[in-house]
N, C-alpha and C positions, 0 to 999 in steps of 0.2 A: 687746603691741605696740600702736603706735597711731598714728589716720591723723587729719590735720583738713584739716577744707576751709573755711578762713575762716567759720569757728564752726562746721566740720563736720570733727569730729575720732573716730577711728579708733581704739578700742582693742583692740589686736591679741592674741588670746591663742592663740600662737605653741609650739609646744613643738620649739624649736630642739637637736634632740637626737644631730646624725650630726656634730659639730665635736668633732675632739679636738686634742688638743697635744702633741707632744714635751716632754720633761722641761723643757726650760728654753729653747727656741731655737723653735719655728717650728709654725704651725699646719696642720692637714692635714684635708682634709674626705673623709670616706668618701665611693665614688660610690652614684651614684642612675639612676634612667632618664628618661628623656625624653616627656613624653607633650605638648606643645605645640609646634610649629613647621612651617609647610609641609615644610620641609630637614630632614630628618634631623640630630642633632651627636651627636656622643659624649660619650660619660659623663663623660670629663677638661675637655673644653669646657665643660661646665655647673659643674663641678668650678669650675672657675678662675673663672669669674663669684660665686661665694661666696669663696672662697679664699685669698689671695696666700699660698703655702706653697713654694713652690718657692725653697731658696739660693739657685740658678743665675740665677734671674731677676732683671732687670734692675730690675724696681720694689722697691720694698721689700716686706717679708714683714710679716703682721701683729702678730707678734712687736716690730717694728722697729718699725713706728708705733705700734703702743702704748706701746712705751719711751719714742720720740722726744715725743709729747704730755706723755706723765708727767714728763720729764727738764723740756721746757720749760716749764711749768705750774711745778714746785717753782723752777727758777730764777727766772722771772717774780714769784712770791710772794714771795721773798729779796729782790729788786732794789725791789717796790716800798718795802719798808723803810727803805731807803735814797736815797728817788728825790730830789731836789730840789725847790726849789718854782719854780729858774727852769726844770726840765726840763719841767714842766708848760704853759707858753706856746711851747716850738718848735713851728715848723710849717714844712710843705711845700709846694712849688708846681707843677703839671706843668702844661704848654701844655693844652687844648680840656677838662682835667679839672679847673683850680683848685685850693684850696687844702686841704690838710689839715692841723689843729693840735691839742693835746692835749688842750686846751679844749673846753666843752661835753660831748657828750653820750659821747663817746671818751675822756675825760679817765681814766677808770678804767684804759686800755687801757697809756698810756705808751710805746706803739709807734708810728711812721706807715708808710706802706703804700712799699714800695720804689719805685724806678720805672717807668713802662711798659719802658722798656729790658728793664730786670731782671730784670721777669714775665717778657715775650715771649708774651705772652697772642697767639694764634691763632685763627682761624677757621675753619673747614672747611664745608664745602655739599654736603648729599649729595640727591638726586633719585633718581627711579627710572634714568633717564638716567645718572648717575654714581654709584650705592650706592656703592662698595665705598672706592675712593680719595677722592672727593670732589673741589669745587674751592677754593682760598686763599681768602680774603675779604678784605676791609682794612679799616676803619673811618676812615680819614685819606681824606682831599680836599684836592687840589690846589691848593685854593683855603683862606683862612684865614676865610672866613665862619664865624658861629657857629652852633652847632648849630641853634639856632633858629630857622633862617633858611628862607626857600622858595626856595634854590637847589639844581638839580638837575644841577649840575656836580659833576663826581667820575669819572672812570677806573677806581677801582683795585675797583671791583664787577666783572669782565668783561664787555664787550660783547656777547658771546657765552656768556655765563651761561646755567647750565640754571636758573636761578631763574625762577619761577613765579607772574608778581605773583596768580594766580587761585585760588591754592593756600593755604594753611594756612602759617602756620613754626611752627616747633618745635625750642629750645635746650635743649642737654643741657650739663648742668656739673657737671663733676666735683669732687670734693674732696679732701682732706686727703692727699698723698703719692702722689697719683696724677695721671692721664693721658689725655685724649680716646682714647688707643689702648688701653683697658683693656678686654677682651672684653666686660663687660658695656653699654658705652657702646655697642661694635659691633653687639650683639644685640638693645639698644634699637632702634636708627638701622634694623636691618634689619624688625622687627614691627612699627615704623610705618608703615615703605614699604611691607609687605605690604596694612596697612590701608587706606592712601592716597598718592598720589603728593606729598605734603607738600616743603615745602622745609624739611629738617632741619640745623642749623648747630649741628654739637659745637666748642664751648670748651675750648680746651687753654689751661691756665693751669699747668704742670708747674712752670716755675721759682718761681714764685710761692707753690705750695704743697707745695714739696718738703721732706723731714726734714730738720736732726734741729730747726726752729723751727715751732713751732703758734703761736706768739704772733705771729711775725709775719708765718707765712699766715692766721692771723685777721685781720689788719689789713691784710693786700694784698688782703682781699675787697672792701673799700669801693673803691677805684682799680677791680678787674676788674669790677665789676659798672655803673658808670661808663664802662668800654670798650664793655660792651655795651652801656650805652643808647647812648652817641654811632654802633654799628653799628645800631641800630634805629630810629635815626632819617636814618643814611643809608639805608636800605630803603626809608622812607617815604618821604624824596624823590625817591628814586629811578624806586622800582617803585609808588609811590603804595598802597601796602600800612598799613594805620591802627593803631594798638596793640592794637585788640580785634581782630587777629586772630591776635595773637601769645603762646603758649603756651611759659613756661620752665619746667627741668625742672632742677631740682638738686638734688645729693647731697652729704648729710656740709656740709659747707662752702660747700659749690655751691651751696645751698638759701640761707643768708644771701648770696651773690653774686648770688642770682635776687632777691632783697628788696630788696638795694642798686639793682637794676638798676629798680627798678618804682618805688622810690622819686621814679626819675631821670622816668619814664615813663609822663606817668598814662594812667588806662584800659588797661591792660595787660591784655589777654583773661582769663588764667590762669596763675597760678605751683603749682606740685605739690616740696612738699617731699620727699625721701626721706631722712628721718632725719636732720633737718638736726641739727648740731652742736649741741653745750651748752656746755662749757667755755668762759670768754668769752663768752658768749648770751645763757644762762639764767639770767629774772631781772634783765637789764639794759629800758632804754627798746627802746619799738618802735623807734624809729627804729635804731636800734643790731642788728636781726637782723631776719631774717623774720616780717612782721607781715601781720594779716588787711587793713589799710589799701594792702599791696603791687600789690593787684590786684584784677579785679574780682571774679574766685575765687580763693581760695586755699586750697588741700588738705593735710595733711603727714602723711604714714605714718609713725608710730614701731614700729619694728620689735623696738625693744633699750627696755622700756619698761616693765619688771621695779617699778626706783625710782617710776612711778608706780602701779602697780597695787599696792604695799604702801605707798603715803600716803607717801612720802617725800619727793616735793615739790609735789604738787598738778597737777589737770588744769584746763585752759585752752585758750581757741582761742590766746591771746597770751601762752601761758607754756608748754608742751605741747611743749617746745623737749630733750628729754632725752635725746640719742640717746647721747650718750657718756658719760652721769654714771655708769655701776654700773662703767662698766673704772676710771676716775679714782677713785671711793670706795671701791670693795669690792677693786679689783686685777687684776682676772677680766680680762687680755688677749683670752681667745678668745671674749667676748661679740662680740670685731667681726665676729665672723662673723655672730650675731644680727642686725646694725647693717647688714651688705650684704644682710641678707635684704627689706629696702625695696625696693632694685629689683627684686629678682626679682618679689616682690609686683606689682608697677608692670608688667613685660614681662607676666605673666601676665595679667594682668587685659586687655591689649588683645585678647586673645584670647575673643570673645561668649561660647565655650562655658565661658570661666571664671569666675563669679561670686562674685565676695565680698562677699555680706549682710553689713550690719551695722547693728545694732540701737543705738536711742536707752535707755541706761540710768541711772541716779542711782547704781552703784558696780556694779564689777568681782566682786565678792560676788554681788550680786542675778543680775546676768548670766547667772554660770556656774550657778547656780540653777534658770534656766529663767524668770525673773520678768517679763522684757523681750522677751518674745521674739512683739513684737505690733509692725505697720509703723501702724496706726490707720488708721483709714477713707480719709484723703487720703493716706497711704504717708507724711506727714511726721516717723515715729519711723522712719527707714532708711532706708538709704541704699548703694550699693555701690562699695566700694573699689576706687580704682587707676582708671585711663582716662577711665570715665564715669562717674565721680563725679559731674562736675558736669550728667548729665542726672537724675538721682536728684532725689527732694524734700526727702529729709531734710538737716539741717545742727545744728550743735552737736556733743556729745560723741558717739561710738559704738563700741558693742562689735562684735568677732566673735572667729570661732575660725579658727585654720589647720593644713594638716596640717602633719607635721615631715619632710615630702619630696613630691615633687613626684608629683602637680600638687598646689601648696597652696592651691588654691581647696577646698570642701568643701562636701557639702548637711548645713546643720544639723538637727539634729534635736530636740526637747523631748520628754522621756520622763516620765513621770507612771506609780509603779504604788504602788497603794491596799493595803495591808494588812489582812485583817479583825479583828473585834474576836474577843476570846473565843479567839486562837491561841496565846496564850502569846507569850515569848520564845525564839528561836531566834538564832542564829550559822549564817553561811552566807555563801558568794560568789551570785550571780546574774549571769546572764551573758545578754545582748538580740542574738539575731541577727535582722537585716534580710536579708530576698531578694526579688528583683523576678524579675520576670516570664520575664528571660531567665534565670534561673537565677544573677545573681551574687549576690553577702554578703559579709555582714563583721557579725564578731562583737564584741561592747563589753561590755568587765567592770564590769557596774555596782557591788557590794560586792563586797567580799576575804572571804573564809574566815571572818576571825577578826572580821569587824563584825558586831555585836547591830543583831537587826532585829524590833522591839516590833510588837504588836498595836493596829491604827489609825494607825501612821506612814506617812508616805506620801515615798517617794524621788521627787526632781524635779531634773531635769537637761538639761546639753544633752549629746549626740553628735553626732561630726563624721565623717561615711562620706564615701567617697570621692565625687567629683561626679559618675561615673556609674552611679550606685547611685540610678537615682532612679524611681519608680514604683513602690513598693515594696508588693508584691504578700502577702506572708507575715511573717509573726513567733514566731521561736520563743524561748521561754525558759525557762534552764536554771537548776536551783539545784540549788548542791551543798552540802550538811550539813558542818560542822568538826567535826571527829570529833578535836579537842582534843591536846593537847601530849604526851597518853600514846603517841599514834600518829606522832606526827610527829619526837619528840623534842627536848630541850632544846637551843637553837643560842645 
């Protein structure tokens, strides 16, 4: 898995392991428990923030959208075969947003972005004052002044608006086949407000990124992200609110909508990618997806980030763009489970007592080795994921580990044990339990049975115990002897 923050980049090593699937139809996530939230939720609630498994429901299943990408993606590849060379000069025109044509840096794409109509791109404002429903917002003015202008005419903000010019904002933008009303958006909007009375505005852009076309909600993101600057710049005139204090937050596709929008909007405080898209992305110009040029920080968690941690396309602050390349090349639909584990990553981290260390390293090898596991005297090799990222020193590439259920923040650990000389060869498991002082553990199987463990070798590694496991007062360790195939039998 992996996180950047405009050249501060997050590789997440994730063992994504409670997702299974139905034979051919629909993906289903075992439950889990809950160890973060003032509120209590239930096991099905946090279920459905990783999830879409449910027929009955209304959104698509992740079954569905991983069809619908795959289906659109091979037609896409067919059609540009065939494309023309005048199909390559149409373009489009929409009032307060201009023009787009196939020409330039989109030219590869062969699609243009439907209309505002079409999207029906939305705004919602949520406060401490209105969490739950929220109020409309509009981005259009009365008036036909251009964006750029210092008029502070415009209605369609309410008058009566719980907006907070003193306060923070914070946009959340959803991706690929979904919904502002998706639980996890809701769970976002609510851990902020816990943190701060922020003015939070979830983007609903459904029609616009709805199945069974990826090709051409990849290219209704430039238009949505264009809506949003023209909303954040009526803010500014409004509520005299300035871009550095405005933080986007997108997911999947949402993450290039937040790149397009910052494009539009310079000095934008901070864009946080969660797993932004790859298909159509990855590999093209900055301008063309989310770039470190977006903002004045920008972050991005790759969650599903397999392809890069086995060299298959390279890490980067401005290419680190990989969130859906292993479902598209290898087939694996139920990696999108992997893919929605970004946000969870993201809700947890606003919560202080969950920290996600991550180490500055030169490969995913060394890492899990134990090699990197040093923040250097000014803390600039690390950095911690999700929230407060950007109080952290560190930036560029970085490693960490997570659990594979919650809470998946973790205290790491680096284990070093020296062999002596003159012991011979042995075969043997070993096995490292940690206890702290109130009495908890947790036990970590450093060898298996059947691995040779020479004289003068020295094991070095990390483990990841739970995050209140910390003070760690004892250690015991256990080695058990393999007492070999005679005993065990031939399997």
């Amino acid at each position: 898995m992996y996180l950047n923050i405009c050249g501060l980049l997050f590789l997440l090593i994730a063992h994504i392991s409670n997702c299974q699937s139905f034979e051919d139809r629909h993906q289903q996530c075992s439950t889990r428990s809950t160890h973060f939230g003032v509120h209590p939720l239930s096991e099905d609630y946090y279920d459905s923030l990783d999830c879409s498994s449910s027929p009955s429901s209304s959104l698509p299943t992740d079954y569905e959208i991983w069809k619908a990408i795959k289906t659109s993606l091979t037609d896409w590849h067919r059609n540009q075969k065939f494309a023309s060379a005048d199909s390559n000069d149409q373009q489009v025109c929409y009032e307060h947003f201009g023009c787009f044509r196939h020409k330039g840096p989109f030219d590869y794409l062969n699609t243009l972005p439907a209309s505002p109509e079409s999207i029906g791109t939305t705004f919602s404002l949520h406060t401490r004052k209105n969490p739950i429903e929220g109020e409309p917002l509009d981005y259009d003015d009365d008036d036909d002044n251009n964006d750029q202008d210092s008029s502070t005419t415009g209605k369609s903000i309410p008058i009566r608006s719980s907006f907070n010019s003193t306060n923070g904002v914070k946009i959340i933008i959803h991706g690929f086949g979904s919904s502002s009303k998706r639980p996890w958006v809701q769970k976002m909007t609510e851990v902020l407000l816990q943190l701060d009375d922020f003015n939070i505005i979830n983007v609903d852009w459904q029609n616009g990124s709805k199945l069974p076309n990826y090709v051409q909600a990849a290219a209704n993101t430039q238009l949505v992200g264009k809506q949003i600057a023209r909303l954040i710049r009526k803010i500014e005139r409004l509520y005299y609110v300035p871009p550095s204090r405005f933080h986007l937050i997108g997911f999947s596709l949402g993450a290039h909508v937040a790149g397009f929008a910052g494009q539009e909007i310079t000095n934008i405080s901070r864009i946080t990618g969660l797993d932004p898209a790859s298909p159509l992305f990855e590999g093209y110009p900055a301008n063309v997806r989310l770039d470190p040029s977006d903002a004045k920080f920008v972050d991005v968690i790759h969650s599903n980030g397999d392809g890069f941690i086995r060299g298959g396309l390279g890490v980067g602050c401005s290419t680190a763009l990989g969130a859906l390349t292993n479902i598209l090349y290898h087939g694996q639909w139920n990696l999108l489970c992997n893919h929605r584990r970004a946000f969870r990553f993201f809700i947890d981290s606003v919560h202080q007592d969950c920290t996600f260390r991550a180490f500055s390293c030169t490969s995913y090898e060394d890492y899990v080795r134990g090699l990197c596991f040093y923040c250097g005297p000014d803390g600039r090799r690390c950095s911690n994921m999700g929230y407060f990222a950007n109080l952290s020193q560190g930036r560029g590439q970085m490693y960490l580990i997570t659990r594979d259920k919650e809470p998946f923040c973790v205290n790491q650990f680096r284990v070093q044990i020296q062999f002596t000389k003159e012991q011979g060869v042995t075969w043997g498991q070993i096995e490292l339990q940690l206890i702290n002082a109130d009495g908890m553990n947790e036990t970590f199987t450093l060898t298996q049975e059947v691995d040779q463990l020479k004289e003068s070798e020295r094991i070095q590694g990390l483990i990841v115990a739970h995050p209140k496991l910390t003070n760690v007062s004892e250690i015991t360790l256990t080695y058990t002897k393999y007492r070999g195939w005679i005993y065990y039998g031939l399997k």
